[in-house]
C-alpha positions, 0 to 999 in steps of 0.5 A, a space after each residue: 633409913 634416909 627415907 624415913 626422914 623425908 617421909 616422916 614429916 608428912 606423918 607417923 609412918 607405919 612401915 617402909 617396905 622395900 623391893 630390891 629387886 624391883 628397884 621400888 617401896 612402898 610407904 605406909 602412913 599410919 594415917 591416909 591424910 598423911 599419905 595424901 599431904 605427902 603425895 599432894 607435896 612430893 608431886 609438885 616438887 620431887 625429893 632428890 637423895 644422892 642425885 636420885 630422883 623418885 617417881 611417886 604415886 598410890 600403892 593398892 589399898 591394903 582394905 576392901 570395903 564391901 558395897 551394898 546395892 546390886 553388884 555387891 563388888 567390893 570396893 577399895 578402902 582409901 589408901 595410906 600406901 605410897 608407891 616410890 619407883 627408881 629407888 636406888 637401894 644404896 640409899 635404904 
């Protein structure tokens, strides 16, 4: 739950997932302008908790978008998912 607070005051937040096992989790804002306001913030002056020093970047879209012309691939949909890395789960 100490995260929930530093994230919060970019915008509403969707949910916080946690991998333990992997030391990392992912933020979902509900919007992707909070999510860019954030990593815009964060990257240039990371948040220490306890001594703890995140790595931040994107999480992978949770949409794709499809695309008409020749490749007919899809796309993916901006995201409003947030990687954090070298999460010290103490914390949560």
């Amino acid at each position: 739950e100490e995260l929930r607070p530093v994230f919060a005051q970019f915008g509403p937040i969707d949910n916080i997932r946690a991998i333990v096992q992997k030391n990392c989790a992912f933020v979902t804002f509900k919007e992707r302008q909070s999510a860019w306001m954030c990593i815009n913030t964060l990257q240039r002056s990371p948040v220490t908790i306890r001594g703890f020093t995140f790595r931040l970047g994107w999480g992978k879209p949770t949409e794709q978008l499809s695309v008409g012309g020749t490749s007919g691939l899809p796309v993916s949909a901006p995201s409003n998912c947030l990687w954090l890395g070298s999460v010290n789960f103490d914390l949560s």
